[in-house]
C-alpha positions as CSV (number, residue, x, y, z in Angstrom):
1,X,22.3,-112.8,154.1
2,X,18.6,-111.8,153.8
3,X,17.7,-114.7,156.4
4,X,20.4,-113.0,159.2
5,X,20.0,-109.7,161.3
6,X,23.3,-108.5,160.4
7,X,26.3,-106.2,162.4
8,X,24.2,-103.5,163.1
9,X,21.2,-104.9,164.4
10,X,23.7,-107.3,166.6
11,X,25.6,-104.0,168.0
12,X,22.5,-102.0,169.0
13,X,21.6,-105.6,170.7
14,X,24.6,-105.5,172.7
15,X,24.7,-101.8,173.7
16,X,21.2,-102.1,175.0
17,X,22.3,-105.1,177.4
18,X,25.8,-103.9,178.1
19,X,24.8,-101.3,181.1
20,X,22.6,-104.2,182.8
21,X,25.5,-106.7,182.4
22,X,28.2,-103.5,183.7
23,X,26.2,-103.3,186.4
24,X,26.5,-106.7,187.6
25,X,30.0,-107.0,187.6
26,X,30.3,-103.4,189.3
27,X,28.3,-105.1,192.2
28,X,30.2,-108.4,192.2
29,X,33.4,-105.9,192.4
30,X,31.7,-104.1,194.9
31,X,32.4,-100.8,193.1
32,X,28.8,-99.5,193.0
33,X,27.8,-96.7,195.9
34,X,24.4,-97.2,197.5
35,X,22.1,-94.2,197.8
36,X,22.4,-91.9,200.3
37,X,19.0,-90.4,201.7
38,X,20.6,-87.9,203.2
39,X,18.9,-87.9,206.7
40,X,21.0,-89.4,208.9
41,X,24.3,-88.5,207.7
42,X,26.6,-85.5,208.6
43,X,27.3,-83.6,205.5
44,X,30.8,-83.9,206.1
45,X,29.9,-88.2,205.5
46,X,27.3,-87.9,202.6
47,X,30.3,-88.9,199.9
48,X,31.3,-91.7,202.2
49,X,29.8,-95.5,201.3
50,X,30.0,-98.5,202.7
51,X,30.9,-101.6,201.4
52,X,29.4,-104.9,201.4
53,X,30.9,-108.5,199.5
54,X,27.6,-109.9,199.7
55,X,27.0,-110.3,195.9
56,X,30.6,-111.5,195.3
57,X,30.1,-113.7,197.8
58,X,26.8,-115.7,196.0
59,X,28.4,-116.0,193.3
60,X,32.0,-117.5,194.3
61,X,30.2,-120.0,196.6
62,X,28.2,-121.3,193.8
63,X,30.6,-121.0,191.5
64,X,33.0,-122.9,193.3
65,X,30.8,-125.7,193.7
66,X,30.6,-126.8,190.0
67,X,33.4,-128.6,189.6
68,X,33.2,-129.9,185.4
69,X,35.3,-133.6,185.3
70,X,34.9,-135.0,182.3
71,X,32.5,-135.9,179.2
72,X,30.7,-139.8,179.4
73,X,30.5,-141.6,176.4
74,X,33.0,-139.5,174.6
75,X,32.7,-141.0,171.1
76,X,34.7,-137.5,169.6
77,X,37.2,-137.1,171.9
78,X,36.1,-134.0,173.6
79,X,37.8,-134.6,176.3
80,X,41.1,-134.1,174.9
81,X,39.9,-130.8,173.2
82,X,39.2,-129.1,176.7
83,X,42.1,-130.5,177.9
84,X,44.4,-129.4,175.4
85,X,43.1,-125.6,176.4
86,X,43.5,-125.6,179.9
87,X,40.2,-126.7,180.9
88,X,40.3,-125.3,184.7
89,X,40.8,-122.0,184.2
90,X,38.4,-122.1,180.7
91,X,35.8,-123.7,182.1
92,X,35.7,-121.8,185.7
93,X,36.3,-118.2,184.0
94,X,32.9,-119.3,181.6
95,X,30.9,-120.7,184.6
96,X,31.9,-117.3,186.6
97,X,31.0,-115.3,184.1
98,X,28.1,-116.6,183.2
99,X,26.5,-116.3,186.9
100,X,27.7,-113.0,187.1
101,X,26.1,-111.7,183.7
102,X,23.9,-114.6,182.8
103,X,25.4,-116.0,180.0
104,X,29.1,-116.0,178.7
105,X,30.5,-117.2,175.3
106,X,33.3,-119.4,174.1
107,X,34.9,-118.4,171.0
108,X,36.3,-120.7,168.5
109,X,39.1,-120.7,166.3
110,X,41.8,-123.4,164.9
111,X,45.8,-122.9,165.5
112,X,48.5,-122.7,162.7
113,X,48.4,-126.6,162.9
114,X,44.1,-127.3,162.7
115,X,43.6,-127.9,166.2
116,X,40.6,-125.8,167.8
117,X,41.8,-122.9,169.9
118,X,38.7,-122.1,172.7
119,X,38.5,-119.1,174.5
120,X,36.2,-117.0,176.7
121,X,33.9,-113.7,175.9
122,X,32.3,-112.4,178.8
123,X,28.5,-111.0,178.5
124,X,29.7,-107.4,177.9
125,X,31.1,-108.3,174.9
126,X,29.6,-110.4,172.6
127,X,25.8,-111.4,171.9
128,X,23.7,-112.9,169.5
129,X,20.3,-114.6,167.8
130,X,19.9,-117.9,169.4
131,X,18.1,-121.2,168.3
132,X,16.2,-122.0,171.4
133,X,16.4,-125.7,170.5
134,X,20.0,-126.2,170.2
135,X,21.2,-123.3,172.6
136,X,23.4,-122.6,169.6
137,X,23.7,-119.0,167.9
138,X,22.3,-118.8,164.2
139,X,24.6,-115.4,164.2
140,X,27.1,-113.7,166.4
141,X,28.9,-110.4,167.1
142,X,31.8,-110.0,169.6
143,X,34.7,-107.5,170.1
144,X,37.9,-109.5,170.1
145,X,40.0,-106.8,171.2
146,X,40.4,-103.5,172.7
147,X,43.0,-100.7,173.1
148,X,44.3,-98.7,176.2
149,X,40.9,-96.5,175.6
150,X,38.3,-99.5,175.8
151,X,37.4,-98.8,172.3
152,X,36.9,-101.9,170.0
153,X,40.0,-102.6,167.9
154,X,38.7,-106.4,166.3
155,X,35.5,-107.0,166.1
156,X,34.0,-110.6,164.8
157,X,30.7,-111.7,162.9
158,X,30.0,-115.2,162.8
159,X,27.6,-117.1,160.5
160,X,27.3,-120.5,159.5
161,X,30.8,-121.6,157.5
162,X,32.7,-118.4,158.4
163,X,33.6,-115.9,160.6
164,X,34.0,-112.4,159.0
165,X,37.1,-110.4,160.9
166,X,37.3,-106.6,161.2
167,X,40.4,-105.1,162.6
168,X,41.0,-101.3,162.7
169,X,42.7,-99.7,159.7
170,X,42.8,-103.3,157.6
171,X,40.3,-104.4,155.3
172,X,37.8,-107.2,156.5
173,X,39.0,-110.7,155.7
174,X,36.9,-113.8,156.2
175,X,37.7,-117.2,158.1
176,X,36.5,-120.9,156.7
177,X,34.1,-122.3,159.4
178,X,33.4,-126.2,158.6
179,X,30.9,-126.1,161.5
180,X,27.3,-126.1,160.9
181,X,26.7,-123.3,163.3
182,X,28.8,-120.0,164.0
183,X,32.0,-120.3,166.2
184,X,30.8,-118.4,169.0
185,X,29.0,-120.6,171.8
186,X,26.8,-119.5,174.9
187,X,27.5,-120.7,178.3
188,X,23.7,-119.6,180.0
189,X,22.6,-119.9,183.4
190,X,19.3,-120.6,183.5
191,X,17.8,-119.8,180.4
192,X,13.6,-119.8,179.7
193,X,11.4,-119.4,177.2
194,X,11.4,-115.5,177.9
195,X,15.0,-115.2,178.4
196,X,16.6,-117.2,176.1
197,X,19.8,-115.8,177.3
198,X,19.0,-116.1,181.1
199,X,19.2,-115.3,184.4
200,X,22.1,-113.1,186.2
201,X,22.9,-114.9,189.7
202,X,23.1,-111.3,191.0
203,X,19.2,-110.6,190.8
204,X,17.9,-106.9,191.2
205,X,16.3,-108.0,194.9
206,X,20.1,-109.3,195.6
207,X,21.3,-105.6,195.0
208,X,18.2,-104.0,196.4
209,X,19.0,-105.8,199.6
210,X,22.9,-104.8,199.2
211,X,22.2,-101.4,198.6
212,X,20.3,-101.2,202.4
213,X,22.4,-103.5,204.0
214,X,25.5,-100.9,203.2
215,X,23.3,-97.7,203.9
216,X,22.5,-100.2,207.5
217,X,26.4,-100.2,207.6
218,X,27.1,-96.1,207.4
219,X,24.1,-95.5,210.1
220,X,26.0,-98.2,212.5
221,X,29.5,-96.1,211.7
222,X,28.1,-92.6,212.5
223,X,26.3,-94.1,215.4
224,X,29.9,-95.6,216.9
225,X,30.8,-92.3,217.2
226,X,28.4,-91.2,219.7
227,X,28.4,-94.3,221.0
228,X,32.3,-94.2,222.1
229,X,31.9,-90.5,223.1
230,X,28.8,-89.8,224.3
231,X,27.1,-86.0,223.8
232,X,27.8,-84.4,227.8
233,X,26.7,-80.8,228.5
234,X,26.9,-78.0,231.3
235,X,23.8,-75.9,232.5
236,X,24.4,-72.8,234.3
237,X,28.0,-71.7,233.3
238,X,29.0,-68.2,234.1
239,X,29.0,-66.6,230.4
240,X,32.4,-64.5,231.5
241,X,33.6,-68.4,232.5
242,X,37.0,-69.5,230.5
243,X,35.9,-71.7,227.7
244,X,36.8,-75.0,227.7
245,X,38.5,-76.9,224.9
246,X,36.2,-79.6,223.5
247,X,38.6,-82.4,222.8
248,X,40.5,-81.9,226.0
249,X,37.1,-81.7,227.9
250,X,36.3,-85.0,226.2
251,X,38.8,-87.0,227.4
252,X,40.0,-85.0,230.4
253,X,39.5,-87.7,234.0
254,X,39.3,-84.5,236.2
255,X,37.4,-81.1,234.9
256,X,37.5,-78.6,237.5
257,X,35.1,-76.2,238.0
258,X,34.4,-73.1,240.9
259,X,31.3,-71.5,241.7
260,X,30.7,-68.1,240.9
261,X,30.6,-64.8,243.2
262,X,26.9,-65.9,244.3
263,X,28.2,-70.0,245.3
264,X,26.1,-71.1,242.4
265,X,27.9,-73.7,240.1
266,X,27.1,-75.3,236.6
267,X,25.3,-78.6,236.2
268,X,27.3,-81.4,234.2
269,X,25.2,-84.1,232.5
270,X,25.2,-86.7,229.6
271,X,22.9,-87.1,227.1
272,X,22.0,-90.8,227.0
273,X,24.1,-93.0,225.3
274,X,23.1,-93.9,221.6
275,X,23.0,-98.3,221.3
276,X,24.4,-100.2,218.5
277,X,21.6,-103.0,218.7
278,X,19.1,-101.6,216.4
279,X,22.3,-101.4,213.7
280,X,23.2,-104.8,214.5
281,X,19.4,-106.1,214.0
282,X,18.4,-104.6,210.9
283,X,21.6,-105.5,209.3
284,X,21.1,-109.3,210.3
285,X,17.1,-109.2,209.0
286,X,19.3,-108.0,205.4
287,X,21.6,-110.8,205.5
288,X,18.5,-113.1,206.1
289,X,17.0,-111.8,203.4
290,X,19.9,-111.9,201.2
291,X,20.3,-115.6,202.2
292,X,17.0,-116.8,201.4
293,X,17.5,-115.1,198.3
294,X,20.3,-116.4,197.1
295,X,20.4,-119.7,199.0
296,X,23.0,-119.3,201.4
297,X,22.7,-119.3,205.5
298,X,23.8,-116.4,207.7
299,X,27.1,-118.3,208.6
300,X,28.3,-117.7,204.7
301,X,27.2,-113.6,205.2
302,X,29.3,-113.6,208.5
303,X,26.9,-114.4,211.1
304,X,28.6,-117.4,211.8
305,X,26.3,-120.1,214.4
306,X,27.2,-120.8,217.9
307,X,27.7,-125.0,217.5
308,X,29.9,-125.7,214.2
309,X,28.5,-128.0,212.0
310,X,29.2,-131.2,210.4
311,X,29.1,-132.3,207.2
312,X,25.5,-133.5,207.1
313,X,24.2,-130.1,208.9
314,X,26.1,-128.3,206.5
315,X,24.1,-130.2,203.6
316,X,20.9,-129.9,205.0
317,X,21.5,-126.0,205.9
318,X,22.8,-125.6,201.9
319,X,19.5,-127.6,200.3
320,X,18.3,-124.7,198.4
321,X,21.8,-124.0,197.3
322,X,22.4,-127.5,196.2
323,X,19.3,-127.5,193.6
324,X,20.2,-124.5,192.5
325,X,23.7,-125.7,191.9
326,X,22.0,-129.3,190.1
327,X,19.9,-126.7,188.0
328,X,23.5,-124.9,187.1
329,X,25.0,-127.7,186.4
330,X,22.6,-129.2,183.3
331,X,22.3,-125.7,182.2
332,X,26.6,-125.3,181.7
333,X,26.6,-128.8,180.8
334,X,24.6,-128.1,177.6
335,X,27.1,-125.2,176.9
336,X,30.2,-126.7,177.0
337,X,28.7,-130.1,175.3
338,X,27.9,-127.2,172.2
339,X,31.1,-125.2,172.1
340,X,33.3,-128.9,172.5
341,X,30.9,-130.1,169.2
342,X,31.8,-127.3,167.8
343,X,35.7,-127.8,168.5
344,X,35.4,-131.5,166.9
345,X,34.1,-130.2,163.6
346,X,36.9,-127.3,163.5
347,X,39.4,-130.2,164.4
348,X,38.4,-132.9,162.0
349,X,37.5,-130.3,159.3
350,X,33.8,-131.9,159.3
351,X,30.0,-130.5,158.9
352,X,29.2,-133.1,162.1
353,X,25.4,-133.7,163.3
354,X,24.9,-132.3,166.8
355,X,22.4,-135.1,167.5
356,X,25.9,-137.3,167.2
357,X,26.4,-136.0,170.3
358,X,23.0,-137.2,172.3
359,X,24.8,-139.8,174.4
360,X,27.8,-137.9,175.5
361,X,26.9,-136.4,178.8
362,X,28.8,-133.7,181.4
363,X,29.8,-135.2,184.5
364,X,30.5,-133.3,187.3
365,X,32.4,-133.5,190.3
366,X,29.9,-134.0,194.0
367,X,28.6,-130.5,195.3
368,X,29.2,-131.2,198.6
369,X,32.2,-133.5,199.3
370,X,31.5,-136.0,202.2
371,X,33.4,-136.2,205.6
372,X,34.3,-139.4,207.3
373,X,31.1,-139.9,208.5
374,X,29.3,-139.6,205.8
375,X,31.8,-141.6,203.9
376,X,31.0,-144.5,206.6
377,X,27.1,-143.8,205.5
378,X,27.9,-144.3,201.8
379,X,30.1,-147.3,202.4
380,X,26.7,-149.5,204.2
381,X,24.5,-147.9,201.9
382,X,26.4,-149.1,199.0
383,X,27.2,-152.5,200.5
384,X,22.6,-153.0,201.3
385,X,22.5,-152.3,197.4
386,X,24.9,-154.6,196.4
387,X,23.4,-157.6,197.9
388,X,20.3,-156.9,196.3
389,X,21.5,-156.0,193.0
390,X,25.0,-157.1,192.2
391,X,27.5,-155.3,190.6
392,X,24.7,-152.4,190.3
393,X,27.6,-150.0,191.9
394,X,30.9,-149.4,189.4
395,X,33.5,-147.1,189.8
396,X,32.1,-144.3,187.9
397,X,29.1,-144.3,189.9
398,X,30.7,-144.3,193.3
399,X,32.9,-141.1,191.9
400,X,29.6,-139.5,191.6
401,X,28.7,-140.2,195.4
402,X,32.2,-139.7,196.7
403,X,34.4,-137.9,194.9
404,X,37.4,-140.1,195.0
């Protein structure tokens, strides 16, 4: 044990990262409330905030571009392991995760009958000390389970060849691990040398920008108002003069009113009207920024384009958003190669060698599935190709290029 950090250095590890990762799902929920300045907002509106999906909204449309298929040159059967745990859901609820916080984990344990069991710890939750070269923990710490107060009723440490188990009011009991590493995998999006652990998808410019964009929002609401009722005003009213309800005077058609004992009468005026533009403006230059940013276009923020656009416009628009889903891609694929290892030593009851695994690669489905045309493209493409080099083109490759 003298070689490990142990529980409590692992639990002051994962309070300290908790309130960043909290954060980030509070602005993917949009529950978070952007400052207000206080300047431009009646008191009566200084509690009120806007809301804005634009995090959410990076996240999902990456996120729902890595599709995970299968695993290539399977020689342990992987396959069967993921899809023996509902892969969709396990593998989307990882790679959502994982965006959102920067790095998820799969925890692994074996049923009554041997075979692995794999589920999903989100960021919040679960942490450890990683081996940069492997993306595999050395150690690991996760709560398991909570009660109807969020406060941690089974808590996990895992090591090499077991998994220690705390549960409230029971004495700690240990689990046989016949895996060379803990049971308790990282999924990471876009790890580096300085964070190991990675990047969140929701960056601190992404909700800088938000924050703005919704303050932009509550301006444009309080300006509606004196935009769809303009300030008017009367000069020279008699101060003996009946008063006038507001409201009524508002949205009376007719107002009548008489001259006083000298023929003199009020003046009636309106202020000049307040414009919506400037709203409208500085909340598009936000959703540009929060587009180049993230890698969308304004049509994904809701600035949609006059002239829809086909497949190949759409492609060409989403560039930056289809590296940075390639990127995504070899970073979950090294995850979920680790935690399905990991699952054919627990099944097979077997010390394997993760360099066993160097062949089998993750295969993913195309980011951007084709239309017709582009289909039609593929097709003479393909055809060019195989008259040079025959039989170059099988049916795992055209998947790749296709989808189908």
């Amino acid at each position: 044990m003298d070689d490990f950090k142990g529980i409590p250095y692992l639990k002051n590890k994962l309070s300290y990262k908790k309130n960043r990762t909290r954060l980030r799902y509070q602005y993917y929920e949009m529950k978070t409330r952007a400052r207000d300045f206080g300047i431009s907002s009646p008191p009566d509106l200084r509690g009120w905030m806007s809301i804005l999906g634009w995090c959410a909204r990076s996240v999902d449309c990456l996120a729902d571009r890595l599709v995970f298929r299968e695993f290539r040159d399977d020689i342990f059967n992987l396959n069967s392991i993921y899809d023996s745990n509902n892969k969709d859901v396990l593998i989307d609820s990882a790679i959502l995760g994982a965006l959102i916080s920067a790095c998820d984990f799969i925890y692994i344990t074996a049923d009554e009958d041997g075979f692995p069991r794999m589920r999903v710890i989100d960021g919040r939750h679960a942490t450890g000390i990683i081996d940069p070269t492997t993306n595999l923990l050395k150690e690991g710490y996760a709560v398991l389970e909570f009660d109807d107060r969020d406060r941690p009723v089974t808590e996990a440490y895992f090591l090499p060849g077991e998994t220690q188990i705390f549960e409230a009011g029971k004495e700690p009991y240990s689990v046989f691990n016949p895996a060379p590493y803990p049971l308790l995998v990282p999924v990471i999006y876009r790890p580096d040398a300085v964070r190991p652990f990675g990047h969140s998808r929701i960056s601190r410019a992404c909700m800088s920008i938000v924050d703005s964009a919704a303050r932009t929002v509550k301006r444009s609401e309080i300006a509606a108002e004196f935009y769809s009722y303009p300030q008017k005003y009367i000069l020279g009213m008699d101060p003996d003069a009946d008063r006038m309800e507001k409201w009524q005077a508002s949205m009376s058609s007719l107002l009548q009113i008489d001259k006083d004992e000298d023929g003199d009468k009020p003046t009636a005026g309106q202020f000049q009207q307040a414009a919506m533009t400037p709203h409208t403006e500085q909340l598009r230059m936000f959703a540009g920024m929060f587009a180049g940013e993230t890698g969308l276009t304004l049509d994904d923020l809701g600035f949609p384009s006059q002239n829809p656009s086909s497949s190949e416009a759409i492609r060409a628009a989403h560039e930056t958003l289809r590296l940075m889903a390639r990127k995504a891609q070899r970073d979950f694929g090294v995850g979920l190669l680790n935690a399905g290892y990991l699952a054919a030593c627990v099944r097979d009851d077997q010390p394997y060698l993760r360099r066993q695994l160097y062949r089998t690669k993750a295969v993913w489905a195309p980011i951007f599935e084709p239309d017709v045309t582009a289909l039609g493209g593929i097709g003479d493409a393909v055809q060019k190709i195989q008259t040079s080099f025959p039989d170059y083109f099988d049916e795992d490759k055209l998947e790749e290029l296709t989808g189908i």
